[in-house]
N, C-alpha and C positions, 0 to 999 in steps of 0.2 A: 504494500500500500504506500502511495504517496505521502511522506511525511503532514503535508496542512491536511489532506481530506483525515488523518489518523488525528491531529490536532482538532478539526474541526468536531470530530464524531466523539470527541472524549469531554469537547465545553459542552456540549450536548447533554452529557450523563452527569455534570458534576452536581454533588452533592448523592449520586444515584449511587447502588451496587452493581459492580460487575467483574466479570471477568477477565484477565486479561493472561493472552499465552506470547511469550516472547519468541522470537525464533530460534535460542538456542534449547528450545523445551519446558522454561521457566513456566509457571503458574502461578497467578496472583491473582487473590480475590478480597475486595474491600471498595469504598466508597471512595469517590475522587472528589479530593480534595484542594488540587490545584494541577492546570493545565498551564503548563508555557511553551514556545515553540521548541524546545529541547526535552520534554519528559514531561512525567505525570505524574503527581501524586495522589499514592491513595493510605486511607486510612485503615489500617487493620487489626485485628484483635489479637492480642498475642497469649502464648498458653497459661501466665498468670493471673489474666482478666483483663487486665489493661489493652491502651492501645498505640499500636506502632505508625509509624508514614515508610514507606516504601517508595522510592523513586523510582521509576523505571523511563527508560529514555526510550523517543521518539521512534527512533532508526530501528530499534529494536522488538516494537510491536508485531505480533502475527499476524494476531484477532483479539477479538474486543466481543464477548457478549453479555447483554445486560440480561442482570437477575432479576428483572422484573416479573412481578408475580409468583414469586419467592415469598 
């Protein structure tokens, strides 16, 4: 995917859950939190209860799907 349309489809989701798989096999799923033209952040729940931000950058994205209806 083209970096803006992968920018554009993630200010779309923010504040939403979803999933995101990177190209090297990564998986990440949590709420975004903040989109800039380099990366995404999302917020996620870590295994003590609390909660993490995870960056994952642009160039990097595979796919993107929202947990809507979750």
């Amino acid at each position: 995917m083209n970096y803006q349309h992968v920018e554009n489809l993630l200010i779309r989701y923010r504040g939403q859950a979803v999933d995101i798989k990177t190209i090297s096999g990564g998986l990440y799923e949590g709420v975004v939190t903040d989109v800039t033209n380099d990366y995404v952040a999302l917020k996620i729940h870590n295994s003590v209860g609390g909660d993490d931000t995870v960056f994952v950058l642009l160039h990097a994205v595979e796919s993107v799907l929202s947990q809507r209806g979750s």
